[in-house]
Every structure is written in structure tokens, then in C-alpha cells.
RODO-2510 file (C-alpha; in nm, 4 decimals, decimal comma):
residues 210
     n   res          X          Y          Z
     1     x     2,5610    17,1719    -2,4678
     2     x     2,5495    16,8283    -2,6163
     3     x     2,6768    16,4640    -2,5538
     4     x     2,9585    16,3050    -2,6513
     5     x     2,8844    16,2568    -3,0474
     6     x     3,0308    16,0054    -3,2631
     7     x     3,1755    15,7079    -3,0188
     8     x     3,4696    15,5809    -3,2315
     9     x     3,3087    15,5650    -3,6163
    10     x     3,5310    15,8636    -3,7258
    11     x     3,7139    15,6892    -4,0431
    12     x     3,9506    15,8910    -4,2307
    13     x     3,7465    16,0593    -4,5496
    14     x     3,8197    16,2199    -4,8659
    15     x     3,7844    16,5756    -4,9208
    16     x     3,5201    16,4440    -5,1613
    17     x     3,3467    16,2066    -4,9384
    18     x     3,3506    16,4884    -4,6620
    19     x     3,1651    16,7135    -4,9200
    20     x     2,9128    16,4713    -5,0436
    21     x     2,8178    16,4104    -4,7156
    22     x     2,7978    16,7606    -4,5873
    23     x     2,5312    16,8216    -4,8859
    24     x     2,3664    16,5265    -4,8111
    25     x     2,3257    16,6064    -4,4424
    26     x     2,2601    16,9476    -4,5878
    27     x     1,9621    16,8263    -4,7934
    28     x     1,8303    16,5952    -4,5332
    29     x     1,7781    16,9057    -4,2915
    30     x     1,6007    17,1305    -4,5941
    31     x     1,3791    16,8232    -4,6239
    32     x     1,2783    16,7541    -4,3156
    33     x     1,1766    17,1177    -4,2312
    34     x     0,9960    17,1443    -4,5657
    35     x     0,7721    16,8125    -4,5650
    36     x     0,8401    16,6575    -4,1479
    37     x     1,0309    16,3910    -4,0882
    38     x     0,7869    16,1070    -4,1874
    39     x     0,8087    16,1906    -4,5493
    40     x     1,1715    16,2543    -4,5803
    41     x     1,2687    15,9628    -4,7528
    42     x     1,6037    15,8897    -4,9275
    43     x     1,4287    15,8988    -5,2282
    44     x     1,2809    16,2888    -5,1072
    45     x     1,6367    16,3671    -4,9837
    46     x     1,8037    16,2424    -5,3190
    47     x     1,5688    16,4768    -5,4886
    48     x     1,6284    16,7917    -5,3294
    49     x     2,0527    16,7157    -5,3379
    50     x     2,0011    16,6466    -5,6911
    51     x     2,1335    16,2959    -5,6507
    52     x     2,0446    15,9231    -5,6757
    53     x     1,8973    15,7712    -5,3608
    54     x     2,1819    15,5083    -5,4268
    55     x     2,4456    15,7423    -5,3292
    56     x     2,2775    15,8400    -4,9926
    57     x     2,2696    15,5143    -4,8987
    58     x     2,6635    15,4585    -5,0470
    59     x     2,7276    15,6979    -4,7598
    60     x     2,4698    15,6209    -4,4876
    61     x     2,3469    15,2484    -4,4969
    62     x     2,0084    15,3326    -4,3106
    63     x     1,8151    15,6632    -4,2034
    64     x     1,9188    15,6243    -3,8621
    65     x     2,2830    15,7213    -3,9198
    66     x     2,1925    16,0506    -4,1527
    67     x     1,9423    16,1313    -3,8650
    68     x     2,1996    16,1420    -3,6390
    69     x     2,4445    16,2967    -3,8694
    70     x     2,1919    16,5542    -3,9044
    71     x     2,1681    16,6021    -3,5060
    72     x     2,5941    16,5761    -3,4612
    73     x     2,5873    16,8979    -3,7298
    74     x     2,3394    17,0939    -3,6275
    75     x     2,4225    17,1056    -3,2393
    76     x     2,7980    17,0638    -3,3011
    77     x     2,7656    17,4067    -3,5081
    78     x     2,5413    17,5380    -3,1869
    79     x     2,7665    17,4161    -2,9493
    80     x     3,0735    17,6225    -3,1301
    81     x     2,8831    17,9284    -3,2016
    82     x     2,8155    17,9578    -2,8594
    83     x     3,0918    17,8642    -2,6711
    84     x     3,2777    18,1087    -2,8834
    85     x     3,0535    18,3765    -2,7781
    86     x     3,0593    18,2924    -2,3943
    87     x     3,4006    18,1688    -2,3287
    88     x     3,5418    18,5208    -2,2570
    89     x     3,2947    18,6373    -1,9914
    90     x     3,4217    18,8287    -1,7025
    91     x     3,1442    18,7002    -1,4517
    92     x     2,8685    18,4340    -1,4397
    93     x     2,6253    18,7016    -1,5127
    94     x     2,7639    18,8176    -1,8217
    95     x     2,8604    18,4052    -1,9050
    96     x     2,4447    18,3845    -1,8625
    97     x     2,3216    18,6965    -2,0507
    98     x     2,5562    18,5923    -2,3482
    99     x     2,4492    18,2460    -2,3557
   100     x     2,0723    18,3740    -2,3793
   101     x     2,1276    18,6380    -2,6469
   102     x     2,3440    18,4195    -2,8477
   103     x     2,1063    18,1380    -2,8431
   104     x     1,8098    18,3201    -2,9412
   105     x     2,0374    18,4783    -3,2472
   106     x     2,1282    18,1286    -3,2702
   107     x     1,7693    18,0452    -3,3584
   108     x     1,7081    18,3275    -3,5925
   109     x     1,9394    18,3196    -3,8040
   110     x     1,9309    17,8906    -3,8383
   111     x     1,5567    17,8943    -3,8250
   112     x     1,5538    17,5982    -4,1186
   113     x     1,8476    17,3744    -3,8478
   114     x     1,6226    17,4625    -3,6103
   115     x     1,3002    17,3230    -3,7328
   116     x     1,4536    16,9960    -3,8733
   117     x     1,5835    16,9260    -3,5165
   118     x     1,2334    16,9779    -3,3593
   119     x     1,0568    16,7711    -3,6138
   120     x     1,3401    16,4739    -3,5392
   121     x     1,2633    16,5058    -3,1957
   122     x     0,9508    16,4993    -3,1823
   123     x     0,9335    16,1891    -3,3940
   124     x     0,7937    15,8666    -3,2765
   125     x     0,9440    15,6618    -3,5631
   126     x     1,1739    15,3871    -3,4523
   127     x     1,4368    15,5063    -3,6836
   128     x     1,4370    15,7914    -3,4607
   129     x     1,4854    15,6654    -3,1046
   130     x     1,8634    15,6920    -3,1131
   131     x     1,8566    16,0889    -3,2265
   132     x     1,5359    16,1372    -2,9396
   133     x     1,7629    15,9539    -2,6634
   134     x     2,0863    16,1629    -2,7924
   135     x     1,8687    16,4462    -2,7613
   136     x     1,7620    16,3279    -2,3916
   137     x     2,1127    16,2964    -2,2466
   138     x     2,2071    16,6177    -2,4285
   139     x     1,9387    16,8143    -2,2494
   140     x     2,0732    16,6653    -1,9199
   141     x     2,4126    16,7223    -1,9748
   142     x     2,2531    17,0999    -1,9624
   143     x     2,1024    17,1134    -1,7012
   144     x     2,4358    16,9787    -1,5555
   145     x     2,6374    17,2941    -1,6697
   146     x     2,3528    17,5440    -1,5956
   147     x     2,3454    17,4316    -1,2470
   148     x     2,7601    17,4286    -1,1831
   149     x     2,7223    17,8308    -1,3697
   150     x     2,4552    17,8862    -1,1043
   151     x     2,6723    17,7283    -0,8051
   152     x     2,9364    17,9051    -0,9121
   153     x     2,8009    18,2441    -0,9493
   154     x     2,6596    18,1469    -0,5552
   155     x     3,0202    18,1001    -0,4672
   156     x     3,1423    18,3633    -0,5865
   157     x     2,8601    18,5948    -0,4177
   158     x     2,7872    18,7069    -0,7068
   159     x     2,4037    18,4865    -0,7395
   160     x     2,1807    18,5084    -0,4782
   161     x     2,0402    18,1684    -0,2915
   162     x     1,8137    17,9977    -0,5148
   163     x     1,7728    17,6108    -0,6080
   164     x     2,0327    17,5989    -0,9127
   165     x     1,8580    17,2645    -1,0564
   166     x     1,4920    17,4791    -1,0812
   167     x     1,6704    17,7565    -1,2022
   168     x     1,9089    17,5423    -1,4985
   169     x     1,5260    17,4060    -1,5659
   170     x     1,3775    17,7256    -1,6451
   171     x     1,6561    17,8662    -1,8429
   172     x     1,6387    17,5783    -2,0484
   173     x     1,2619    17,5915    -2,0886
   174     x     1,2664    17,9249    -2,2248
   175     x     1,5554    17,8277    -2,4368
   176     x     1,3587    17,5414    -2,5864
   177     x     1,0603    17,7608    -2,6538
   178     x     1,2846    18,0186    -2,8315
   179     x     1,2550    17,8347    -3,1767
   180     x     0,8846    17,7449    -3,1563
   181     x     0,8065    18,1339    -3,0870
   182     x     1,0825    18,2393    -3,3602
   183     x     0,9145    18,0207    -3,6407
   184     x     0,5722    18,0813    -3,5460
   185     x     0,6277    18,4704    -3,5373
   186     x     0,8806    18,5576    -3,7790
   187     x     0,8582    18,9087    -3,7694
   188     x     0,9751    18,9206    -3,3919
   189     x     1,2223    19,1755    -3,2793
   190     x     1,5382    18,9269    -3,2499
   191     x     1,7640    19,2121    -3,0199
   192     x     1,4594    19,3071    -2,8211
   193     x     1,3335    18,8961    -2,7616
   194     x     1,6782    18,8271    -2,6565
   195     x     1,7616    19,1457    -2,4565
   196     x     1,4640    19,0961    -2,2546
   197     x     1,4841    18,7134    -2,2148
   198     x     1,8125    18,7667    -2,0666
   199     x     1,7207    19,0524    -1,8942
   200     x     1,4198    18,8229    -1,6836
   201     x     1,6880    18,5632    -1,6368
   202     x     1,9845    18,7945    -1,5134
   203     x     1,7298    18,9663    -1,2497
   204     x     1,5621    18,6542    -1,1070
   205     x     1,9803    18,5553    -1,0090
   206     x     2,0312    18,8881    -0,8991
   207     x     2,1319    18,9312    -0,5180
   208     x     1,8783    19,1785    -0,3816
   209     x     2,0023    19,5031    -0,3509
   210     x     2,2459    19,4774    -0,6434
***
């Protein structure tokens, strides 16, 4: 559930390069969930990764591209944990129930990834316009495939009639609010929040009767 990512830059790397960039990336996300993104400087970053500030930059000329390196990782590694999880489903509803539960794991157990993202996103630096509008098509794109599951569970006879676009926007409401509730109570039942998210979800789709 994300858009296209990198639109051409992939050069060929070193195994070295590859590594030094995956711990700066790494360090940039510790960072920015620790002190918010205003104060994550290169010079913050280089700190934590026990590195100069030079080599950050080496590797990522401004902030903008390690922001968005930081957004390509962290919903590139959602995107494969849960399509992993969901592409084996026998039925819409069981494609929908898994998607919920997995997410909300998702959450818990990248809590740190999870934060960082928020605090990108809700960032009204310039340097962050490119990762807010990548996150902006990304939540479109969806809503896009929450509404085809929804059409096709409708087909199929297996969803009752509903509007699939207010449903895909619910869904992804309560997805979104998954982290905020996760961080701000961290003691929360993860297999009973996600049972009973998907639970509410896989009823209100339910044809009556079933």
C-alpha cells in the first residue's frame, strides 16, 4: 500500500555503500522518533550512527533524499510484511481480517518506524513536502485497493451492498489511528486490539443473515 518509490535513481551499490546507508537510514528513523523531525539534523543523525555528518551527506546530498529514504524503507518493509501475510487468503473476508491483524502487529512490534513516519508527516518543513505528498498519493493508492477488495467481495456475494469508497475510508482511518493509540497506550492487548478491530470491520461487510 504505497506508490511507486524510487523513479529511476537506483545506481548499482556496494555491499558497503548498501550497509552504510541502511545504518544511516537506520539512525535517521531512531532520531527522529527520539527528538521530532525539526531537530534531526545531520549533525544529530551523525551522532547517534556514530559517524561524521560528512559521510551522511557523502551518501545523501540534502535531507530531503534521507527523508524519503527513510519513508521508501519503512513502508517498503510494511508493504512486504503484509502482502506476505494476505496473499494466500481464501476469500475477501479473510484477505480483510488479515490485513487488519497484521497491520496492527505491524505497528507493535515497529512502534519506533512507526513514530518517525508520523512525525515526517506531519511536518510542515519544506524539506518535507516531497515525503508528505509521497505519503498523499500512497494513502490514495489505498483507498484504491480497499475499494476493488470491497467490489470484489460484492461480486462475489460474498459483501453485502455498501458504498466501497466510505467503507476503504474507514478502514483506513482506523488503520491510521492504530499507531497513535499503540504509542500512547503501550500496555494495550495487541491480539485482543487487533481481533476486535477486525472483528468491527468483518461484521459491518457482512451480508445480513450470514
Amino acid at each position: 500500500m504505497q506508490p511507486e518509490n524510487r523513479s529511476g535513481d537506483q545506481v548499482r551499490r556496494s555491499f558497503i555503500e548498501e550497509a552504510r546507508r541502511a545504518q544511516i537510514v537506520r539512525a535517521a528513523i531512531e532520531t527522529i522518533a527520539e527528538i521530532g523531525y525539526a531537530k534531526a539534523s545531520f549533525a544529530q543523525i551523525a551522532r547517534r550512527a556514530g559517524i561524521s555528518p560528512g559521510l551522511i551527506s557523502y551518501h545523501f546530498a540534502k535531507r530531503e533524499e534521507l527523508i524519503m529514504e527513510v519513508m521508501f524503507s519503512v513502508y517498503g518493509s510494511m508493504d512486504r510484511a503484509l502482502s506476505d501475510r494476505t496473499e494466500d487468503a481464501a476469500s475477501c473476508t479473510e484477505a480483510l481480517r488479515a490485513l487488519i491483524e497484521n497491520f496492527v502487529r505491524y505497528c507493535a512490534d515497529h512502534a519506533v518506524e512507526m513514530l518517525a513516519v508520523a512525525r515526517i508527516a506531519a511536518s510542515g518543513a519544506n524539506d518535507a513536502a516531497k515525503a508528505r505528498d509521497w505519503v498523499d498519493r500512497g494513502r490514495e493508492e489505498a483507498l484504491t485497493e480497499l475499494e476493488e477488495m470491497f467490489r470484489e467481495g460484492q461480486r462475489a456475494g460474498e459483501f453485502r451492498e455498501f458504498s466501497p469508497r466510505v467503507m476503504a475510508v474507514s478502514v483506513l482511518a482506523a488503520l491510521e489511528a492504530t499507531p497513535v493509540e499503540l504509542i500512547a497506550r503501550p500496555d494495550t492487548d495487541i491480539d485482543a486490539y487487533a481481533d476486535e478491530l477486525a472483528t468491527m470491520f468483518e461484521l459491518a461487510v457482512r451480508r445480513p443473515g450470514d
